[in-house]
matplotlib code that plots the C-alpha trace (Angstrom):
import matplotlib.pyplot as plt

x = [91.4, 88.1, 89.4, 90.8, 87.7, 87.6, 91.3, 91.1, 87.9, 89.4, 92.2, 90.3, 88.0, 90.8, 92.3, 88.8, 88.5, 92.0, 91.4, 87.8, 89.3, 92.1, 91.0, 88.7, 91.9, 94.6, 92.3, 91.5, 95.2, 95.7, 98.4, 96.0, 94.2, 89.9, 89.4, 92.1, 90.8, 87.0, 88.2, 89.8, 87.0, 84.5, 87.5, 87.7, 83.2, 82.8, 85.4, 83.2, 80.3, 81.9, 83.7, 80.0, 78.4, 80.9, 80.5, 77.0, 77.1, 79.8, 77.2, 74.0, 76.2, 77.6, 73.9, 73.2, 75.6, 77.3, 80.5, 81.7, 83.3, 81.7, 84.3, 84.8, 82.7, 85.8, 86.3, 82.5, 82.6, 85.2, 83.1, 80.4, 82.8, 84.4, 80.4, 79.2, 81.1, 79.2, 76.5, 76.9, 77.7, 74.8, 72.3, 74.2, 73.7, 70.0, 68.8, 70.4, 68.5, 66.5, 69.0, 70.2, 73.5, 75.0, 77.5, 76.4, 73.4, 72.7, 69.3, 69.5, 69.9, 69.8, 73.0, 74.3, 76.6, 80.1, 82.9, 85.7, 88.1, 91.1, 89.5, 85.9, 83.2, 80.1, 77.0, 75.8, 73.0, 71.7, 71.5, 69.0, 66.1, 67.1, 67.7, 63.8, 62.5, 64.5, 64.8, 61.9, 62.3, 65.7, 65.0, 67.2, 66.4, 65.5, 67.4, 66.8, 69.5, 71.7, 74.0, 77.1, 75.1, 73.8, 77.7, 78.9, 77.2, 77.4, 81.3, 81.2, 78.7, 80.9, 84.2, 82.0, 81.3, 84.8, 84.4, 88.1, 86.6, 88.8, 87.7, 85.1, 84.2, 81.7, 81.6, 80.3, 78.9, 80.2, 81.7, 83.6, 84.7, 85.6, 84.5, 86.1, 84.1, 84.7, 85.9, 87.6, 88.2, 86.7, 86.7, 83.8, 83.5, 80.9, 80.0, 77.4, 75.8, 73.7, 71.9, 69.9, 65.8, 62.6, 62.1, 65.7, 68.9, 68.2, 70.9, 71.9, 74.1, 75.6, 77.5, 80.0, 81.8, 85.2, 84.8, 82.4, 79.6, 77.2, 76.8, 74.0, 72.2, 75.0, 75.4, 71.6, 71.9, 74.3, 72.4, 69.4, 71.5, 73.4, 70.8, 68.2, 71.1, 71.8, 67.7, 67.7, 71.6, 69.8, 67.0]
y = [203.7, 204.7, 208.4, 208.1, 207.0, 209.9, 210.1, 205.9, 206.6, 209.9, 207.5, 204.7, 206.5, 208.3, 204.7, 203.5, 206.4, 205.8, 201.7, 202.3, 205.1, 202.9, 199.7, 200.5, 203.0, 200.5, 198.2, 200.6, 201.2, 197.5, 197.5, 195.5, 192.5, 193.7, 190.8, 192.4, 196.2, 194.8, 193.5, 196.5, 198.4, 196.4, 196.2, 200.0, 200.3, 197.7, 199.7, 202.9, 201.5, 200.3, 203.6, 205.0, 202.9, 202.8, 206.8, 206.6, 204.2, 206.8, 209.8, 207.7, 206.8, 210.4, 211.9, 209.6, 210.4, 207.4, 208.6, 211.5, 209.8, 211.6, 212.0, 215.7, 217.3, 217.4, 213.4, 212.8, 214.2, 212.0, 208.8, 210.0, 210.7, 207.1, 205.4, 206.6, 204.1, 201.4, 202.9, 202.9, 199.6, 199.0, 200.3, 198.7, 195.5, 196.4, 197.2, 194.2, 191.6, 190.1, 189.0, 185.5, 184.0, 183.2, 184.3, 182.9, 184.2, 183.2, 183.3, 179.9, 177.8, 174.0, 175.1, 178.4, 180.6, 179.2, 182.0, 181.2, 180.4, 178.0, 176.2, 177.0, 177.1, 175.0, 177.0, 174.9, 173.1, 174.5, 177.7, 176.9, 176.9, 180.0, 182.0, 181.2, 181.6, 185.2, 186.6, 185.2, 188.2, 187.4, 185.6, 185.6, 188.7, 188.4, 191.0, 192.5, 191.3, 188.8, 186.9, 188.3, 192.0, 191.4, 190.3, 192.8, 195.3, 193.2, 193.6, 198.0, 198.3, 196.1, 197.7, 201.2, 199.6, 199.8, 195.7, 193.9, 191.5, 188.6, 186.4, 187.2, 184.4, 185.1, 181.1, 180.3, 183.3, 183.8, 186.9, 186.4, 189.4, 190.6, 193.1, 195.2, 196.9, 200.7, 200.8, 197.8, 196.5, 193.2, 190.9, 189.6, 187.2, 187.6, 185.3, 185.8, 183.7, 184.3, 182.3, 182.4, 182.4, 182.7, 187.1, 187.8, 186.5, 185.3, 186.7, 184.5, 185.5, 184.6, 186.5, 185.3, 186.8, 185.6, 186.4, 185.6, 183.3, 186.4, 189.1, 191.4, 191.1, 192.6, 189.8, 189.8, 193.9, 193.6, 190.9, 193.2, 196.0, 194.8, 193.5, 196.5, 198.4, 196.0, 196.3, 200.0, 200.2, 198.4, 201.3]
z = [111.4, 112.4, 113.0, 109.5, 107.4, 105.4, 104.6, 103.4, 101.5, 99.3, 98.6, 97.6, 95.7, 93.2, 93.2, 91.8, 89.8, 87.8, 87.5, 86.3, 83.4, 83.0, 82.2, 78.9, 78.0, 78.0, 76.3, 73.4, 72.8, 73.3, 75.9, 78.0, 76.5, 76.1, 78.7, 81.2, 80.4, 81.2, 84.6, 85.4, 84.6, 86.6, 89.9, 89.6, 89.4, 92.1, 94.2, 93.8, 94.6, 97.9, 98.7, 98.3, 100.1, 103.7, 103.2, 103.3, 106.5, 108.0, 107.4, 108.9, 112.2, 112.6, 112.6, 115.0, 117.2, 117.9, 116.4, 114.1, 111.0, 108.2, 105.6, 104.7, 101.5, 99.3, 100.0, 99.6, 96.6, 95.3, 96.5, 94.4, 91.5, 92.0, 91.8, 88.6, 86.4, 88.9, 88.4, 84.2, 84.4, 86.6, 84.3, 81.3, 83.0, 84.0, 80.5, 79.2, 81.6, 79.2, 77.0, 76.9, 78.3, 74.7, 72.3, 69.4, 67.1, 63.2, 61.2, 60.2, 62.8, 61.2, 59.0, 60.5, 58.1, 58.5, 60.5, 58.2, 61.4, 61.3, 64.1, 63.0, 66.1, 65.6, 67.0, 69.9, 70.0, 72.8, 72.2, 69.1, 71.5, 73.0, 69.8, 68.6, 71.9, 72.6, 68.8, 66.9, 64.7, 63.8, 60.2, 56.8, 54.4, 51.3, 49.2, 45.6, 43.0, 42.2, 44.8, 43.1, 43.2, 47.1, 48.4, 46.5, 48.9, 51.6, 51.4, 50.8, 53.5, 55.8, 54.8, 55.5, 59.1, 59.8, 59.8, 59.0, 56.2, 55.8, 53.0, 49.9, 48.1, 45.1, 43.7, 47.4, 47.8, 51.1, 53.9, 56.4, 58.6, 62.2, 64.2, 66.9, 69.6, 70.1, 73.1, 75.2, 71.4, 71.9, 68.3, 66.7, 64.1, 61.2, 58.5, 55.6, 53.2, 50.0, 48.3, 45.1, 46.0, 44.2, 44.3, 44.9, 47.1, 50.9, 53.1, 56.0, 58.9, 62.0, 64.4, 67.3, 70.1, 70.7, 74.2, 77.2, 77.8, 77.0, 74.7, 76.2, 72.9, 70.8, 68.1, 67.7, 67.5, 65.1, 62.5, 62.8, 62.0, 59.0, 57.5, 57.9, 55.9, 53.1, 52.4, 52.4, 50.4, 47.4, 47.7]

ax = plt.figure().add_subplot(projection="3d")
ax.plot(x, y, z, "-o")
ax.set_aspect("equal")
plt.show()
């Protein structure tokens, strides 16, 4: 097996290399669920990084001379092929340490915007305590115009987002859409409320992902987002 290193680990490594391109593929052309195609991805990384790392340890004990198992340049280069999307992930994962373990974000958070979902989620209360402490910059706009004139734009600039809007309702003055990640496809739910205020219409949001107990910061990303453009569309 030993003798053999180098053979297992260029093997391995193209097996990493095709579960780690495979999962986020199958996922975006939704024969795998974005759940499934995130494991895959993650199996496929984690396998990298270990094909990497038992090349590494082969390359240390052959220049010590305790054994020659150094895997040949051609299969080396394949472990350090097979790493990178560890390494991505890695650095994804890294930059994204400061954000909380939730998946629920809204500027009001004693009576968050509603999703519009047959079994509609309830924004935990512990996760209200987190949201101030994490995003105190996260607070309702105030936008320039009428309610009916502010979700009016709300709805084109989502539509423009590429957003799947699933309910407009001007009397309530309400938006209710879903979003789908670019590539593993995951759904998001949106909502948006506007109400009438002294100087304009406050805007309200909330956004939710469907999946996981953490969002790196994405739902928080995305309020900031959407509402930064709705101010500069009524420019």
């Amino acid at each position: 097996m030993i003798t053999n290193l180098g053979w297992w680990l260029g093997r391995l490594s193209i097996g990493a290399m095709a579960l780690a391109c495979a999962g986020p593929a199958l996922a975006h052309l939704e024969w795998l669920s974005p759940l499934g195609g995130f494991v895959a991805c993650v199996s496929g990384a984690a396998l990298g990084l270990l094909c990497l790392g038992m090349a590494a340890l082969a390359w240390v004990v052959s220049a010590t001379g305790a054994a020659s198992v150094a895997p040949a340049p051609l299969q080396t280069l394949l472990t350090v092929a097979a790493a990178i999307p560890g390494l991505v992930l890695f650095g994804v994962a890294f930059a994204a340490r400061t954000a909380p373990r939730i998946n629920d974000v809204a500027t009001d958070l004693r009576e968050p915007p509603a999703l519009g979902l047959e079994s509609e989620p309830s924004l935990p209360d512990r996760f209200r305590p987190i949201i101030e402490a994490a995003y105190p910059d996260l607070r309702p706009a105030i936008a320039p115009g009428t309610p009916e004139a502010v979700l009016e734009r709300a709805q084109a600039l989502a539509l423009g987002m590429g957003w799947e809007v699933r309910k407009v309702d001007r009397q309530a003055g309400v938006l209710h859409a879903t979003t789908i990640t670019g590539l593993f496809r995951f759904r998001d739910d949106v909502g948006l409320r506007v109400r009438a205020e002294t100087g304009g219409t406050r805007v309200d949001m909330r956004s939710r992902s469907r999946v996981g107990q953490g969002d790196f910061g994405a739902n928080a990303a995305r309020i900031r987002a959407f509402l930064a453009a709705l101010s500069a569309s009524a420019r």
